[in-house]
SEKOLVO-487740 format. One line per 10 residues: their letters; for each residue x, y, z of N, C-alpha, C. Coordinates in Angstrom, 1 decimal. Layout:
N
a) X/Y/Z/X/Y/Z/X/Y/Z; ...
//
This chain:
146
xxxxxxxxxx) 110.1/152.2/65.1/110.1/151.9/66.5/109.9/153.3/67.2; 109.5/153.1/68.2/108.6/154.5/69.0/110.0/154.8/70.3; 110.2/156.0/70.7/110.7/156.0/71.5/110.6/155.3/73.0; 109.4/155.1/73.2/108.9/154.3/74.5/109.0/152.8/74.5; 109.1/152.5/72.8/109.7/151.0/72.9/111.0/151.0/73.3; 111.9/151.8/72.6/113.4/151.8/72.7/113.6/152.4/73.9; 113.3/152.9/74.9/113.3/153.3/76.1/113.2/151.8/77.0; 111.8/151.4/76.5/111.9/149.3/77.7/113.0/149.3/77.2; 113.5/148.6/75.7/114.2/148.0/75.7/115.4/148.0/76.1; 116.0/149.3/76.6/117.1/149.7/77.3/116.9/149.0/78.5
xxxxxxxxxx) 115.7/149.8/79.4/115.5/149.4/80.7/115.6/148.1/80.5; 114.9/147.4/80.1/115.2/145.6/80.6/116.0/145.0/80.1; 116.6/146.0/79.6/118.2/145.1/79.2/119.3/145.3/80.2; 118.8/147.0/80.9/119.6/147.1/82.3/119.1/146.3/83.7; 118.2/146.5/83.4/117.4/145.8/85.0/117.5/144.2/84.7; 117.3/143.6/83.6/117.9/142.3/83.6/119.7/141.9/83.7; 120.6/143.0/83.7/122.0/142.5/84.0/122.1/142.3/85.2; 120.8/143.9/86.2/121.3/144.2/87.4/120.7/142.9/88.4; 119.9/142.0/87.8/118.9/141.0/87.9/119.8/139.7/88.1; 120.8/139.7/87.1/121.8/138.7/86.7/123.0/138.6/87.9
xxxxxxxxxx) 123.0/139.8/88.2/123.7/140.3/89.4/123.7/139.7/90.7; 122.6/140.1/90.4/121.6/139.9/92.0/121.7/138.1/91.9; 121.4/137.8/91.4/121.1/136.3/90.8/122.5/135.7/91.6; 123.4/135.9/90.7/124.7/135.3/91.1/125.3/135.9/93.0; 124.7/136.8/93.2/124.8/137.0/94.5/124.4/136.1/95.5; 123.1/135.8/95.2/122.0/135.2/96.0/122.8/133.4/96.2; 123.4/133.3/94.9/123.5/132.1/94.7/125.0/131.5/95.2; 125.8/132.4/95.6/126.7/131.9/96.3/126.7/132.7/97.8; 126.3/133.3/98.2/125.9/133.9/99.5/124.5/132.8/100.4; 124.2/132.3/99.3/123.2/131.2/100.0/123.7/129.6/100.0
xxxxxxxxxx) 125.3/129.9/99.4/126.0/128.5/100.0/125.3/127.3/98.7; 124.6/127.6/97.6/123.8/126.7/96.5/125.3/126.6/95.8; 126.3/127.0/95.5/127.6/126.8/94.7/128.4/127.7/96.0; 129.6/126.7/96.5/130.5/127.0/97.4/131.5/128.2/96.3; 131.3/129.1/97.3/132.8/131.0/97.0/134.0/129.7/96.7; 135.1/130.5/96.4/136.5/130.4/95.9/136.7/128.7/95.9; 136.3/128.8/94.2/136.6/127.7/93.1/137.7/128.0/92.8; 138.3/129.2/92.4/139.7/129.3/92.0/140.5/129.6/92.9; 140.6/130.0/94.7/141.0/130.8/94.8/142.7/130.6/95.4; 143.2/129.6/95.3/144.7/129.1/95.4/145.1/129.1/93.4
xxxxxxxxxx) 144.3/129.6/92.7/145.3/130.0/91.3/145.6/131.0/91.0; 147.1/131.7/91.3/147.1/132.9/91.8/147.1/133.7/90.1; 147.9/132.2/89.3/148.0/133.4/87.8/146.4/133.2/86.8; 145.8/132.7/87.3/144.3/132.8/86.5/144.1/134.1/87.6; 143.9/134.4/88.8/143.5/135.7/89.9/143.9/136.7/89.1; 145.1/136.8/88.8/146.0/137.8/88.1/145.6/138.3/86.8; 145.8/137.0/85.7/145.0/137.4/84.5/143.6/137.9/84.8; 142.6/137.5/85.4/141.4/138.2/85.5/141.1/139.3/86.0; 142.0/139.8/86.7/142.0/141.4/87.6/142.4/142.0/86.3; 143.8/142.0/86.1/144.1/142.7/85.0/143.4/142.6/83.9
xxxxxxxxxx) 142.6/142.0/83.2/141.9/142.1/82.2/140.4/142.8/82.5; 139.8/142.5/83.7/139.1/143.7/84.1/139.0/144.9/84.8; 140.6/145.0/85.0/140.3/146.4/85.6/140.9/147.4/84.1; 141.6/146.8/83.1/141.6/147.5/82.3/140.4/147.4/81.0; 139.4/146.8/81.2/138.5/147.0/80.6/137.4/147.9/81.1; 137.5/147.6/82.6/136.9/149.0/83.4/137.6/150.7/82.7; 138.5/150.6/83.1/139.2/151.6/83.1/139.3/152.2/81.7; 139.1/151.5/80.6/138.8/151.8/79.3/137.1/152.2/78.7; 136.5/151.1/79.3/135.3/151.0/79.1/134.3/152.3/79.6; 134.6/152.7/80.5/134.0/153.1/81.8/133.9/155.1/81.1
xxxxxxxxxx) 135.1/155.6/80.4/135.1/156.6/79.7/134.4/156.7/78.9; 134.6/155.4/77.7/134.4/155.3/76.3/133.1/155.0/76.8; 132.0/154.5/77.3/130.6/155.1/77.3/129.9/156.3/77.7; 130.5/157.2/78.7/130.3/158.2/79.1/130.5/159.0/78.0; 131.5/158.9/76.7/132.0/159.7/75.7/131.3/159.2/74.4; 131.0/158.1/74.3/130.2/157.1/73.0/129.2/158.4/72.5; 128.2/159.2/72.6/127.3/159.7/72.2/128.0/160.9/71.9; 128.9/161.1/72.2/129.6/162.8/71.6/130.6/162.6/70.5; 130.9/161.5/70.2/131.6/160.7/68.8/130.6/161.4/67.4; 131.5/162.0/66.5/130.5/162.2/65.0/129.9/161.5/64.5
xxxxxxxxxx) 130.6/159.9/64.5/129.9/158.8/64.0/128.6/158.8/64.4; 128.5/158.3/65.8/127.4/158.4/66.7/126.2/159.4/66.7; 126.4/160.5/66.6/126.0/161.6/66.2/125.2/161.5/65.2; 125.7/161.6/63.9/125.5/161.5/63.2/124.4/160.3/62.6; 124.6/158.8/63.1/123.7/158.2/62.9/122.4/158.4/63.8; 122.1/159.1/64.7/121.1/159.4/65.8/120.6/160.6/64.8; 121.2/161.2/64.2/119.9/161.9/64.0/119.6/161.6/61.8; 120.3/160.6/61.6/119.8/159.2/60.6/118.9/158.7/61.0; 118.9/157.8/62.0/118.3/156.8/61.9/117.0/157.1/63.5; 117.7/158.0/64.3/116.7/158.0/65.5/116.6/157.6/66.4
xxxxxxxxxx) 114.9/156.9/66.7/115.1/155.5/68.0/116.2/154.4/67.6; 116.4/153.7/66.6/117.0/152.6/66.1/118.5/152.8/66.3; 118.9/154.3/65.9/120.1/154.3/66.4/120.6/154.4/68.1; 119.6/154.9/68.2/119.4/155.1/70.1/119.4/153.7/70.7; 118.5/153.2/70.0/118.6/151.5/70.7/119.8/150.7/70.5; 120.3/151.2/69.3/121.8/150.5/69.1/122.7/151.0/69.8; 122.8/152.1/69.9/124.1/152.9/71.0/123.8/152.7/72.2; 122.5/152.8/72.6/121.8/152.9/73.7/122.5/151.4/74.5; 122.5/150.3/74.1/122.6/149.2/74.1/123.9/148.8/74.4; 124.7/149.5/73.4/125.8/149.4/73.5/126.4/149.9/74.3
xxxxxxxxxx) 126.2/150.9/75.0/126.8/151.3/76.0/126.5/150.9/77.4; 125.3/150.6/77.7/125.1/149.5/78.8/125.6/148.1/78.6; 125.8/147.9/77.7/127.0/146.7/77.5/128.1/146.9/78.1; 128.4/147.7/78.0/130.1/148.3/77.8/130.3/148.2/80.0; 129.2/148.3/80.4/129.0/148.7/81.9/128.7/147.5/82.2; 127.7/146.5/81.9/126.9/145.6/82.4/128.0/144.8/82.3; 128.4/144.4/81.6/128.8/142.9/81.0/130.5/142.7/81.9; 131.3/143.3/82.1/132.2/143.8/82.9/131.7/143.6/84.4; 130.4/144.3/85.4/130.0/144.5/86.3/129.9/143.1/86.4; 129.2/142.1/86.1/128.4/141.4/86.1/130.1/139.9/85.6
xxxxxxxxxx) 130.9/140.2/85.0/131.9/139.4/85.4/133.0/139.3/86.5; 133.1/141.1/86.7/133.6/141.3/88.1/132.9/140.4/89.7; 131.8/140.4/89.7/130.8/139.9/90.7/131.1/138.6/90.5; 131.1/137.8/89.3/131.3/136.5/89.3/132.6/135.9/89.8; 133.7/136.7/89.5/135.6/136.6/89.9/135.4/136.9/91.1; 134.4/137.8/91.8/134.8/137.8/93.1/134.3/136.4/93.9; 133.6/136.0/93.7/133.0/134.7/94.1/134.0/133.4/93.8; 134.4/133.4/92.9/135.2/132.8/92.3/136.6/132.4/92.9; 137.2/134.0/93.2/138.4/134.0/94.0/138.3/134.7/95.1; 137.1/135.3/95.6/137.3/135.7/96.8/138.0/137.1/97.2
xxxxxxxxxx) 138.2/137.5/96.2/139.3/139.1/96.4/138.2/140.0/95.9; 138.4/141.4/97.6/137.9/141.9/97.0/138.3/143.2/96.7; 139.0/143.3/95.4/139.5/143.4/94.6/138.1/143.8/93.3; 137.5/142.7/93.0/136.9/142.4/92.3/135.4/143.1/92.2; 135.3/143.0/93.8/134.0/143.1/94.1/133.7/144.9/94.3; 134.9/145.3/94.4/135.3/147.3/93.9/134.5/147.8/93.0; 135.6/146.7/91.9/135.6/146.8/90.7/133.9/146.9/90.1; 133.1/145.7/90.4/131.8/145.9/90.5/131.1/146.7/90.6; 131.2/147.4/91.8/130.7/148.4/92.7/130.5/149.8/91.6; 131.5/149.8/91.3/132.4/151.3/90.5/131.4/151.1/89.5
xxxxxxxxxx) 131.5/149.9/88.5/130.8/149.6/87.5/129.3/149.6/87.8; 128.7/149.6/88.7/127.0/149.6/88.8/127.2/151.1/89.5; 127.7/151.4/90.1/127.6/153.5/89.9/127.8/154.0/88.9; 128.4/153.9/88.1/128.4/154.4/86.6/127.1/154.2/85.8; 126.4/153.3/86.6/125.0/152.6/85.3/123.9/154.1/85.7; 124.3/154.3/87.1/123.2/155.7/87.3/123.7/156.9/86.4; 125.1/157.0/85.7/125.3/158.1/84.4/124.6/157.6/83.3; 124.3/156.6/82.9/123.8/156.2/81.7/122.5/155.6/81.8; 121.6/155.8/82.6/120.5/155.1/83.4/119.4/156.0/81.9; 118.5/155.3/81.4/118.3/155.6/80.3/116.7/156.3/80.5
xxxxxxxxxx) 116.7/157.5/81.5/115.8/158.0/81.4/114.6/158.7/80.3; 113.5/159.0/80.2/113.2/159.6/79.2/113.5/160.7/78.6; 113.8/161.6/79.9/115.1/162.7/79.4/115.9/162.9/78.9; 116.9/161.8/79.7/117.6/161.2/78.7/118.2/161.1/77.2; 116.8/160.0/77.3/116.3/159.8/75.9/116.1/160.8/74.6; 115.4/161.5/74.8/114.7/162.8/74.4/116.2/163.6/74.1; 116.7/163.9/75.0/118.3/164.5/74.6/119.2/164.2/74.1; 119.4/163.1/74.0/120.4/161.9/73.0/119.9/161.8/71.7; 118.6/162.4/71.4/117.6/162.0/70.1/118.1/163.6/69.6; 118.4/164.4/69.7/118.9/166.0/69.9/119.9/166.3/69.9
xxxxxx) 120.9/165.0/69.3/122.5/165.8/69.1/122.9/166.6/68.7; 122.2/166.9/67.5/122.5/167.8/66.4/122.2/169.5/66.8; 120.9/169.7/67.3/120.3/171.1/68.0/121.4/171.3/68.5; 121.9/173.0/68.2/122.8/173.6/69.0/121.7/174.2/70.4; 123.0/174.0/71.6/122.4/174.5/72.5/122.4/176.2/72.8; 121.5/176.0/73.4/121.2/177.9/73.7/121.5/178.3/75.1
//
């Protein structure tokens, strides 16, 4: 695999969450599924804040730090693009997937709370936005710098 494959395949795995986003936006802001289905349940509100803001709050590190791990390291300059597409992947998971249920909870219950939480989570995606620079430098763990 070429680096410019595993470079799309980042990008449209980011630009389709941010897509997914947008999607669920459109679709309750245009009144197609009526806002706050849950929002008189205060302990489903509860469990779901707390379960995403401490997955934010965990997650949100642990990808910014994912590429400086030995493990990680180590397989990137094993395996390469393939490892890059795997970590690569992974770590826009780690942002998307969170973002993109935050946006949904806010709709859902209407707090926003939720819709922060989001926010914070799609500013983070411009740390890990998978430029070719990027790219090229994450493939270069191992080169000591000068």
């Amino acid at each position: 695999m070429t680096m410019k494959k595993t470079r799309t395949i980042l990008l449209t795995t980011l630009w389709g969450a941010l897509g997914l986003a947008l999607l669920i936006i459109v679709v309750y802001e245009t009144s197609i599924v009526e806002q706050g289905a849950l929002t008189g349940n205060v302990m489903a509100e509860y469990g779901t804040a707390v379960i995403l803001e401490l997955l934010a709050l965990v997650l949100i590190p642990l990808s910014f730090w994912l590429f400086k791990w030995k493990k990680v390291k180590d397989d990137m300059t094993r395996r390469k693009e393939g490892a890059l597409l795997t970590w690569g992947m992974v770590r826009l998971m780690m942002l998307c997937i969170p973002m993109v249920a935050s946006i949904l909870a806010y709709y859902l219950f209407v707090n926003p709370t939720f819709y922060y939480l989001a926010l914070i989570l799609a500013i983070c995606l411009f740390f890990v936005y998978p430029s070719a620079d990027r790219c090229a430098r994450e493939m270069e763990t191992d080169k000591p710098k000068e």
